[in-house]
C-alpha positions as CSV (number, residue, x, y, z in Angstrom):
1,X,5.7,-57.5,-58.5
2,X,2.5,-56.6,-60.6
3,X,3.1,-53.1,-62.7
4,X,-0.8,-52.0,-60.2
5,X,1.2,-52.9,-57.0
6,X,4.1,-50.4,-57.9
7,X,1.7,-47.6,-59.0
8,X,-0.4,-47.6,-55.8
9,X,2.0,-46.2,-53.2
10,X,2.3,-43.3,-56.0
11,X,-0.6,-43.1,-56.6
12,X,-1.9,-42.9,-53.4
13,X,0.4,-39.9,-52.4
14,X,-0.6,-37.9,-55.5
15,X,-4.3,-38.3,-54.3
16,X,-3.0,-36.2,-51.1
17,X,-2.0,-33.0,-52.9
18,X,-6.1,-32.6,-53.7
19,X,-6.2,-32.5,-49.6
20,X,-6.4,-28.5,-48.6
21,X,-3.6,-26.9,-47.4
22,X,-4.8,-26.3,-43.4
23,X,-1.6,-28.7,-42.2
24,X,0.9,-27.4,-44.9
25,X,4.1,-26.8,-42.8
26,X,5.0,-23.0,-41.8
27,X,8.1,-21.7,-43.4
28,X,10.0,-19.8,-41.0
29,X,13.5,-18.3,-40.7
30,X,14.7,-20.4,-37.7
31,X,17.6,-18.8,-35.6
32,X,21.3,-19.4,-36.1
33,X,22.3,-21.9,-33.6
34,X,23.7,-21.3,-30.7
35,X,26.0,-23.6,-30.2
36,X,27.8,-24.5,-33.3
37,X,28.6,-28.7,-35.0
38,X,32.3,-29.5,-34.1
39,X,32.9,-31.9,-36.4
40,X,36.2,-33.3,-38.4
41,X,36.9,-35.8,-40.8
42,X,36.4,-35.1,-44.6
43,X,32.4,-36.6,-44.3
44,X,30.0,-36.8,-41.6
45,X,26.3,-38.5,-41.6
46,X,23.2,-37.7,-40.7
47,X,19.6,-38.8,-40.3
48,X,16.4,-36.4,-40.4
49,X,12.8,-37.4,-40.5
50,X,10.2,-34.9,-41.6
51,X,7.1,-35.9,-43.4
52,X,7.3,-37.2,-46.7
53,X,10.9,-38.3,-47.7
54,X,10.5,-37.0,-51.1
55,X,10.5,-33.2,-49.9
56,X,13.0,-34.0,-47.1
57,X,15.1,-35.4,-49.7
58,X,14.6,-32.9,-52.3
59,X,15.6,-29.9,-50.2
60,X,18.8,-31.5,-49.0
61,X,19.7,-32.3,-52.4
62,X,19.9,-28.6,-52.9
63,X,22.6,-28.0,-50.2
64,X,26.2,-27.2,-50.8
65,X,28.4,-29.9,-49.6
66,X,25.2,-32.6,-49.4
67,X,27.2,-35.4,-51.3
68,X,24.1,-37.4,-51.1
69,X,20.5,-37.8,-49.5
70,X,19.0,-40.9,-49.8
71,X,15.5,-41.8,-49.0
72,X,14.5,-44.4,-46.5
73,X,13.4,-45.8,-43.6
74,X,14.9,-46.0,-39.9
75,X,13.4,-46.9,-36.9
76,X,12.0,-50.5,-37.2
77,X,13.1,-54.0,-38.2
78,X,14.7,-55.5,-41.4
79,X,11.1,-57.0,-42.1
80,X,9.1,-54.1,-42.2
81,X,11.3,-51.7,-44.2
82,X,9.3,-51.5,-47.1
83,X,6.9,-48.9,-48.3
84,X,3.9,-50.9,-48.7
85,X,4.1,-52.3,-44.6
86,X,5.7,-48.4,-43.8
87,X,2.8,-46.6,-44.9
88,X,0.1,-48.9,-42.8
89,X,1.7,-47.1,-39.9
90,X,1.6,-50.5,-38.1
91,X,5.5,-50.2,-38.1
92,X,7.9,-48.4,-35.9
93,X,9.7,-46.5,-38.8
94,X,10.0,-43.7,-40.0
95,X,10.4,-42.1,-43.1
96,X,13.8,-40.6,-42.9
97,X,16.7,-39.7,-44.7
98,X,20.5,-40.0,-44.7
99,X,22.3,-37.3,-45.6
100,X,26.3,-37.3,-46.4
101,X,28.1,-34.0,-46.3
102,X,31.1,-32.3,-45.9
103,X,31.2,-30.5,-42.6
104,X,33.6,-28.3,-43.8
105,X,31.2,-26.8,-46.2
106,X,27.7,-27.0,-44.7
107,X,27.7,-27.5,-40.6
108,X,25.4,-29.9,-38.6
109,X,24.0,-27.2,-37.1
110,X,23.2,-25.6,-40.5
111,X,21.3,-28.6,-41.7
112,X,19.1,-28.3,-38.5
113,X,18.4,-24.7,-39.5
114,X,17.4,-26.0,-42.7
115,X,15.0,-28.7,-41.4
116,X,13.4,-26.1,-39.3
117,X,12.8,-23.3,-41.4
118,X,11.6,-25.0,-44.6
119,X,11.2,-29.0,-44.6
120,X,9.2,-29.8,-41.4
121,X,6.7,-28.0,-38.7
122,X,8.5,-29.7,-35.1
123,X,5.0,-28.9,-34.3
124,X,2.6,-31.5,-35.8
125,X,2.9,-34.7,-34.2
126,X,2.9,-37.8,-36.0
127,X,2.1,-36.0,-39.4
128,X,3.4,-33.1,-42.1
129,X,1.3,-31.4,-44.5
130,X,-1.3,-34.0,-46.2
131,X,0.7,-37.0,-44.8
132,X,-0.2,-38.2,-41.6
133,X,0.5,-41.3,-39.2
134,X,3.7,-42.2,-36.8
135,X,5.7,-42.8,-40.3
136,X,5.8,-39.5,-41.3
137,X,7.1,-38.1,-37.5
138,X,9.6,-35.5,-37.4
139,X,12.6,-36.5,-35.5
140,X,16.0,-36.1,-35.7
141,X,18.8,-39.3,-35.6
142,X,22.1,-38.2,-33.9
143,X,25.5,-40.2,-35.1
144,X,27.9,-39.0,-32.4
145,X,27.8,-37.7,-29.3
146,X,28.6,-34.1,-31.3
147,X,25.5,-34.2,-33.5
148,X,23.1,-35.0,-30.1
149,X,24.9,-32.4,-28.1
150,X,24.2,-29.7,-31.2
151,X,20.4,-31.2,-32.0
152,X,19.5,-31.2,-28.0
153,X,20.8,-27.5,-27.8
154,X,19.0,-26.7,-30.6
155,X,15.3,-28.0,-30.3
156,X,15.9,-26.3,-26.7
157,X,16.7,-23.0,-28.5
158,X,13.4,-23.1,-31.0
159,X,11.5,-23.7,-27.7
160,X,12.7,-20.5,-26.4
161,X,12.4,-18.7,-29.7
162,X,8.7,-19.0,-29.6
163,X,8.4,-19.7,-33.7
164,X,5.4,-21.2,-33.3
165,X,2.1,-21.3,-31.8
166,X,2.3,-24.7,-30.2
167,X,5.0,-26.5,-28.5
168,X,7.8,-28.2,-30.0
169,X,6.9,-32.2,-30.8
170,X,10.4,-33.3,-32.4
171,X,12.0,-36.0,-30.7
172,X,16.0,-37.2,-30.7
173,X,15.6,-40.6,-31.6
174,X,19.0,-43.2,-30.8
175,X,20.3,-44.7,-34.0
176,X,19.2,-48.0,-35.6
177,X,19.7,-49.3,-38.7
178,X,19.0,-47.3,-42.1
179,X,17.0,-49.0,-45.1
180,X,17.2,-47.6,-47.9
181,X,13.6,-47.0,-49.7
182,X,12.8,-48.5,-53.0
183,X,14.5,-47.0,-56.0
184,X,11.9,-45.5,-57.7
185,X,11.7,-43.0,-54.2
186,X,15.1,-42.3,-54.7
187,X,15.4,-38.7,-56.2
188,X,11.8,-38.6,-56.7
189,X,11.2,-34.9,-56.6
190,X,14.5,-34.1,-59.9
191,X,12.6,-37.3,-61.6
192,X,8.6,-36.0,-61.7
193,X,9.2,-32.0,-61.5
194,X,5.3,-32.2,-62.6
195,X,4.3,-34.7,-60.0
196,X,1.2,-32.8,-58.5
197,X,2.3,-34.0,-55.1
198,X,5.9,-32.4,-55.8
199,X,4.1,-29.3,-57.4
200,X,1.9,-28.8,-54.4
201,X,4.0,-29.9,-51.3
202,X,7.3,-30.3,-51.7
203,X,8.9,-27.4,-54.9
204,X,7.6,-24.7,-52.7
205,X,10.1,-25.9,-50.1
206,X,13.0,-25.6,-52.1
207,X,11.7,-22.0,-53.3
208,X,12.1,-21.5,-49.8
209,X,15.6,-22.7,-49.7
210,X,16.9,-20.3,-52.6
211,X,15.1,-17.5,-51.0
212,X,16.0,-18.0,-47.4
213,X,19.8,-18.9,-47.6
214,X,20.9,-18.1,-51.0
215,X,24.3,-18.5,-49.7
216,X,24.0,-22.4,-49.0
217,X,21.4,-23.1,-51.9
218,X,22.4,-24.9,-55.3
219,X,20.1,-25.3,-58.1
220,X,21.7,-28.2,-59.8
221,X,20.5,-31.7,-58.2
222,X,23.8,-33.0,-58.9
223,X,25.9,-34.2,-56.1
224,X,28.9,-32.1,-55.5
């Protein structure tokens, strides 16, 4: 592939942090959950989509017990699971990532927290911050039967908390396959620090992080 065709995407996206800042997402402190993740087994998986990978990825990274968070793609086919056809929004995916962790460490439920409170507004439909079209939908991908009894309990708590001034657009989407995104998306945000995208959108959401819940917040970007 021509040098030009692998700039443009990243180009493109640092274009969007000249956009103003009337869509940036609202940090909040979203409730502890109600009910708690039951979960055994030395690792469990999960899949969140909330804007931009790069920030969705970057905060997660900065969770003790995340073992990994890799960006991608889930909700469409084999075919279509790369960034140039994604970001047409002509697809049916979404930019998501999986995240491996040790539920002994950081729960399910406290990864939903997380989401909530500094990566994505479950307000915006089909958009976050500068980014918008279906591809950059929040949305959360259950594993087990556990994860979508904890993530159904819990969008129906943040309705109830009343966090927000419009209703709650997050949808529980079934699992399908998981594509991996193109390398040079893959820890995007520890790479370009200085990326004006990163600088505008997506470090403010780790400040968050530290500040919020010190207690789960690491500053390395090195897996545990």
């Amino acid at each position: 592939m021509r040098r030009a065709a692998l700039l443009a995407p990243v180009l493109a996206l640092a274009a969007a942090c000249q956009q103003p800042a009337v869509a940036a997402e609202k940090v909040v402190r979203a409730p502890v959950a109600g009910v708690k993740a039951q979960e055994t087994g030395k690792l469990s998986t999960a899949i969140f989509a909330g804007g931009c990978f790069w920030g969705v990825e970057g905060v997660f990274s900065h969770v003790k017990g995340v073992k990994s968070a890799v960006s991608g793609y889930h909700g469409g086919k084999a075919a279509s699971a790369r960034y140039d056809v994604v970001s047409s929004g002509m697809t049916q995916h979404a930019e998501a990532v999986k995240v491996v962790y040790d539920p002994s460490v950081i729960r399910y439920d406290q990864l939903l927290r997380i989401l909530f409170s500094v990566v994505t507004d479950p307000t915006q439909r089909n958009r976050q911050g500068p980014d918008v079209g279906a591809h950059y939908r929040s949305a959360i991908v259950p594993l087990s039967a556990e994860q979508r009894k904890v993530a159904q309990a819990y969008l129906k708590q943040l309705g109830s908390a009343k966090l927000w001034d419009k209703p709650i657009v997050t949808k529980i989407e079934s699992p399908r396959k998981f594509y991996p995104a193109e390398a040079y998306h893959q820890d995007f945000m520890a790479k370009n620090p200085k990326h004006g995208y990163i600088v505008r959108w997506d470090a403010p959401k780790v400040r968050a992080l530290s500040k919020m819940y010190p207690g789960v917040y690491k500053a390395s970007f090195t897996r545990d």
